[in-house]
MARFI-65367 format. One record per residue: x, y, z of N, C-alpha, C, O in turn. Coordinates in steps of 0.05 Angstrom, whole numbers, plus 5000, padded with zeros to 4 digits. Example, Ala and Ser with C-alpha at 12.3 -4.5 7.8 and 13.67 -1.06 7.14 Angstrom:
BEGIN
526448865156524649105156526449345156528549345169 525749555142527349795143525850015157526850235161 
// end
This chain:
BEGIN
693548540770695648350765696348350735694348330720 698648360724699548370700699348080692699347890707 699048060660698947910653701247680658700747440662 704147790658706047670660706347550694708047390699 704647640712704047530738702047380736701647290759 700547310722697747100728699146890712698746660721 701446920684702546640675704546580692705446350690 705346730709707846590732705846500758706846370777 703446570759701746410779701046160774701245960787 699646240744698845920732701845700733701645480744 704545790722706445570716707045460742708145240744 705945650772707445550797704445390805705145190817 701845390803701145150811701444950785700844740796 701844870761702044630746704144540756704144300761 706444690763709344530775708144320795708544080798 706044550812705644400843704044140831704943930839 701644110812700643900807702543740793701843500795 704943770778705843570777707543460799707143230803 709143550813710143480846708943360862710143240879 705943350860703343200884703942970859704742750868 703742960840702642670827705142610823705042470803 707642630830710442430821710642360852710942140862 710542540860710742470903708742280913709242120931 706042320899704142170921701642030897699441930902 702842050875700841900854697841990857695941850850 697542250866694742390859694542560846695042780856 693442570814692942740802691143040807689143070793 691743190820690643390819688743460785686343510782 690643430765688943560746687243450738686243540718 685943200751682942960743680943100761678842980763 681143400781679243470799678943750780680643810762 677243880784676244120774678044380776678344510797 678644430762681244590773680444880783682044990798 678444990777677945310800677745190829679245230847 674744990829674544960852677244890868677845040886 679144640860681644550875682944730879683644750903 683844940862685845130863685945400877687845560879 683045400888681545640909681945550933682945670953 680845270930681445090963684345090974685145080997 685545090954689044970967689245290961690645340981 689045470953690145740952689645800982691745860995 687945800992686645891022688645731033689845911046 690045511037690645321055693145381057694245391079 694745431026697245561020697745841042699445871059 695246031033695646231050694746241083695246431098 693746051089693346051123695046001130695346121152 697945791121700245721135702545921127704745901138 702046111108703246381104705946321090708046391100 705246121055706646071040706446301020704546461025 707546341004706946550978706346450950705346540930 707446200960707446040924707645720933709045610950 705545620915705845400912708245210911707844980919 710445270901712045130907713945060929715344860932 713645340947714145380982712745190995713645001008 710045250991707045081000708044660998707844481015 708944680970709644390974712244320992712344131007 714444530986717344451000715544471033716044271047 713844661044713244671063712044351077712444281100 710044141049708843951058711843751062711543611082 713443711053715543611056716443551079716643311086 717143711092717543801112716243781143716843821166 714443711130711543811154710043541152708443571134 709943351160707943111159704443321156702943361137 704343411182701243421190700643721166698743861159 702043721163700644001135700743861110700343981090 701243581109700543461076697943271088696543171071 697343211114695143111130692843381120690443351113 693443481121691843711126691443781098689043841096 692643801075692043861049690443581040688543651026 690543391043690443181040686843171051684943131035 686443221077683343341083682643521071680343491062 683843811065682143961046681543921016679944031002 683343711008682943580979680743370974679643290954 680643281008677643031000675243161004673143140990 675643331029672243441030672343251046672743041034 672143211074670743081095668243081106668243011130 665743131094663443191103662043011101661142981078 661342831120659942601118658442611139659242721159 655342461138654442301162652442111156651242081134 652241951179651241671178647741691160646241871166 647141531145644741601130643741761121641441821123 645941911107644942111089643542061075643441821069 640942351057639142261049638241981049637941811032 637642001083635641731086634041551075633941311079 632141771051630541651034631341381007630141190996 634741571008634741280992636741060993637540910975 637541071026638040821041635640671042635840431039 632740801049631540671051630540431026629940201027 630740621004630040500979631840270981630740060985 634940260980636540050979635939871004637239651005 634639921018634439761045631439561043631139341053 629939691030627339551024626539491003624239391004 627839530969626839540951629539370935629239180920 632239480941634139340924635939080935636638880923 636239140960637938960974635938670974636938440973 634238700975632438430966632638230944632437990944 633238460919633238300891637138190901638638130883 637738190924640838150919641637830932643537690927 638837810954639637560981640537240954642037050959 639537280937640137040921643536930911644436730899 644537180921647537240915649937270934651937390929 649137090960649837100985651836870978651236650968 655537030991655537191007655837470993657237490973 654637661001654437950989657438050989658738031010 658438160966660638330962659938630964658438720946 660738780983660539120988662539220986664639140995 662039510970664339690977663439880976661439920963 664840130996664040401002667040410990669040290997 666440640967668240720958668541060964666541200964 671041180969672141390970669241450997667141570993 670641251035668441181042669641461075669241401098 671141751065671841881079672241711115674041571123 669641831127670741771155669141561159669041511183 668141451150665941131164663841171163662540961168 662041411157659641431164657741241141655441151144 659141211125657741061092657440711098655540551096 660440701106660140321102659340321133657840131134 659440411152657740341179654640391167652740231170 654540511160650940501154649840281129647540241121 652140181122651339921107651539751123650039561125 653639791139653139501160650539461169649239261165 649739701184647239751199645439651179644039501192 644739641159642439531136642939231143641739071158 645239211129645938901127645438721153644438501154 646438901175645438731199642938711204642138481206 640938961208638538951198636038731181633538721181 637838621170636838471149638138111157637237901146 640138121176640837881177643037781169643737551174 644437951152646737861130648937911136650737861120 649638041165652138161165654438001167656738041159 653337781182655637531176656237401146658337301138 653837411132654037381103655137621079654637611055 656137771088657338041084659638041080660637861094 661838171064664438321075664138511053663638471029 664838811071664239001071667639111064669639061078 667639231043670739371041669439671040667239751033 671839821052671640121051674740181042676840051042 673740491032677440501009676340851011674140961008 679040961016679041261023682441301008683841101005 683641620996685741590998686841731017689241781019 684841791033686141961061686641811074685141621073 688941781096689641651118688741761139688241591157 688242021145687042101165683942021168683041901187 682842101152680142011155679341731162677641701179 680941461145681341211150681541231178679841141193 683641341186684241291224681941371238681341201255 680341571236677441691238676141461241675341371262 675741331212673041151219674440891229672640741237 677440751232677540561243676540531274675740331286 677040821284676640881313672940911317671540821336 672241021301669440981304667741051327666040921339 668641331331667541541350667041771338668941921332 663541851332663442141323661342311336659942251355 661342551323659342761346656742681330656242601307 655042761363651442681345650842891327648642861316 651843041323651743131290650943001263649043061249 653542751258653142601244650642401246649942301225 649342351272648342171275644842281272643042171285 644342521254642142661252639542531242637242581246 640942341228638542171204638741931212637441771198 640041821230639341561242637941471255638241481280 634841321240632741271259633741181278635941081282 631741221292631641201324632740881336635040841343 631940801336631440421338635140351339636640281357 635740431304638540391302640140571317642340481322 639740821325641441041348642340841365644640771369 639040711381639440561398640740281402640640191425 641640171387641639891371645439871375646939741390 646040111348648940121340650640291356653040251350 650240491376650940731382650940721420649040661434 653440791429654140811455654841101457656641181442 653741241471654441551484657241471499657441311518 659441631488661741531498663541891502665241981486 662542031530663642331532660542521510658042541511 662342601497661242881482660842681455659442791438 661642471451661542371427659642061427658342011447 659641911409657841691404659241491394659741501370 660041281411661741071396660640861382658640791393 661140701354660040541337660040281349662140211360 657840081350657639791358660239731350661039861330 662039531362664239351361663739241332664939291312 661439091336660238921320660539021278661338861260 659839221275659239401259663139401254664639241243 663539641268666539621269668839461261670939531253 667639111267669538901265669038851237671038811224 665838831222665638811202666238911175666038761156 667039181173668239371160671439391155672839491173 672539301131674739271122677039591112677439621088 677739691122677439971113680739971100682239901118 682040031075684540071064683840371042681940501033 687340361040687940671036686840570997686340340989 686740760983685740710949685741020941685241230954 686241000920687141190888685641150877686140990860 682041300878679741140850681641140825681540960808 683441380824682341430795685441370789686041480768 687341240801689741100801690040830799691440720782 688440660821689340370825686340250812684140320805 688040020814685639760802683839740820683939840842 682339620812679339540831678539210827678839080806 677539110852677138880854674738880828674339080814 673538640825671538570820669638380830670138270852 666938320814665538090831663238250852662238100869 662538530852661438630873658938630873657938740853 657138540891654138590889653638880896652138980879 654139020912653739300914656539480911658539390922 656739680898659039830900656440140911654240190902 658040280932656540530939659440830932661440840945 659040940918660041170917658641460919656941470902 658841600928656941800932658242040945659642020966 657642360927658042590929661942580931663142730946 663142400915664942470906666642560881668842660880 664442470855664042550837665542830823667242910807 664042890838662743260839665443370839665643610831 667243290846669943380848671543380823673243560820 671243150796672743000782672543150758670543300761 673743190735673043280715671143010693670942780700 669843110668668043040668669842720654668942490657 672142770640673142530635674442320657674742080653 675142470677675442220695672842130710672741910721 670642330710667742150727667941870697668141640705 667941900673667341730661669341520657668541310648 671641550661673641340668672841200701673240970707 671641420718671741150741668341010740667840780748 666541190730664541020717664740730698662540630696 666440620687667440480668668740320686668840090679 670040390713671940180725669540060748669139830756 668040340757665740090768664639900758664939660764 662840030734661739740721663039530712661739330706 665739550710667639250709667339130732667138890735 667239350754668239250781665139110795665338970815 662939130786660539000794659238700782659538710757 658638570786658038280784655738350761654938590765 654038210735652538260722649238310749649638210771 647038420745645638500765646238610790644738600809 649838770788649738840822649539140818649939300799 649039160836648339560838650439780842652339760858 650039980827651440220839650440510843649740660825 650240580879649240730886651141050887653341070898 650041240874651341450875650141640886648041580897 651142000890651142120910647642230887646842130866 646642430901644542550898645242840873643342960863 647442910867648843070843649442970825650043140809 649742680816651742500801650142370784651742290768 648442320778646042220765647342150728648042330713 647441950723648641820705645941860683643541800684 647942020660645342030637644941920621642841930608 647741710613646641560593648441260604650641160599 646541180619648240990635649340640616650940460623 647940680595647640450575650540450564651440260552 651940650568654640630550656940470574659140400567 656040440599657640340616655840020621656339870639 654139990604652639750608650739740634649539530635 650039930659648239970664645640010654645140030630 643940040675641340170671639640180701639740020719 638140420700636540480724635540310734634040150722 635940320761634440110781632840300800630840230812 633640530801632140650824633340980817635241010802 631941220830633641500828636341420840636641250858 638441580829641141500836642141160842644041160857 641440960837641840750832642440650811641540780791 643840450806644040330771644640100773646240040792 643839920758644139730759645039520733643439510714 648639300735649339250715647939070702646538900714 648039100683645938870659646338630655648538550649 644438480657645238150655646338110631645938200608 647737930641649137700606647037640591645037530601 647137700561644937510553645937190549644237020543 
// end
């Protein structure tokens, strides 16, 4: 490829990242740009576009192919209690230092298809609190949102869910496993822009996890900065098992647990 063809490659995806962020207010260029730009290259070429800017006139056009870019831009890979071990930690070690702060504020943030804030429910209920609970979940996918409002998935997902709770939260419903009502009713789920819109505050737990990994390194630290606004002084923030915050003192955290942090009291 000539040089003068790799700068008319590069100018036709910056066009396309600026077209996704005036159209749909998502910055493409806050995500890593080889990785993003390999992903949507493949996606460009399965629907047998040539150029990115076809690729977008094409999403235009097409509802379920900006559905579909829209899933290969989040990464849908989720299931219910991942790395188990340190649900458990939050289930027996942190959520304790929290009952004094009832009613508990939750959020599963960037919470794909349900598998994250249903498995907080499942703690919280666990524990007694679920009526003392409200649980928000925030995705900017709509598809996935529809996913977990419906709350039917394959036992795939359901690999790391002790046993007790399989039995507890989980109806065999066909080939798939439908989520307790209960669980379901409790979980608030709306569409969100981390690294766009405002964020509540006041939260005793905020959970984000293995979405990070996507962001460049100045927007992980811009939405690091809007969590710890967004958490109550002593409430927690649980992140993915890659994300590991190194100097967490500049966001006014500090370690509560591996991948945990926790905001610092007022003096």
């Amino acid at each position: 490829m000539s040089q003068h063809d790799k700068d008319s490659e590069l100018d036709d995806y910056l066009l396309f990242i600026q077209k996704i962020k005036t159209a749909t207010g998502i910055d493409l260029a806050q995500y890593k740009e080889a990785q993003m730009k390999r992903r949507l290259t493949t996606l460009r070429a399965k629907h047998g576009y040539d150029t990115f800017a076809a690729f977008f006139e094409g999403m235009n056009q097409n509802k379920t192919l900006f559905l579909e870019f829209l899933d290969r831009m989040t990464i849908n890979v989720s299931e219910f209690w991942r790395n188990r071990n340190r649900w458990e930690v939050l289930q027996h070690k942190l959520l304790p230092d929290l009952y004094d702060h009832l009613p508990l504020k939750v959020w599963s943030a960037a919470c794909s298809t349900g598998e994250e804030p249903y498995t907080l429910a499942m703690i919280l209920d666990m524990a007694g609190l679920l009526p003392r609970s409200k649980i928000m979940a925030t995705d900017i996918d709509e598809g996935a949102l529809a996913k977990a409002m419906q709350g039917t998935y394959l036992e795939r997902s359901l690999r790391e869910v002790p046993e007790e709770a399989v039995k507890t939260y989980f109806k065999p419903d066909g080939l798939q496993y439908k989520i307790d009502a209960k669980l379901r009713d409790a979980v608030h789920f709306s569409k969100q822009n981390l690294l766009h819109d405002s964020f509540e505050d006041g939260f005793d737990l905020i959970v984000c996890r293995n979405v990070m990994i996507y962001f460049t390194e100045e927007a992980k630290h811009m939405l690091y900065q809007k969590f710890a606004k967004a958490l109550r002084p002593g409430g927690i923030l649980f992140v993915g098992s890659t994300e590991q915050i190194f100097s967490p003192s500049q966001y006014d955290l500090e370690g509560a647990d591996t991948f945990f942090y926790r905001k610092k009291l007022e003096e």
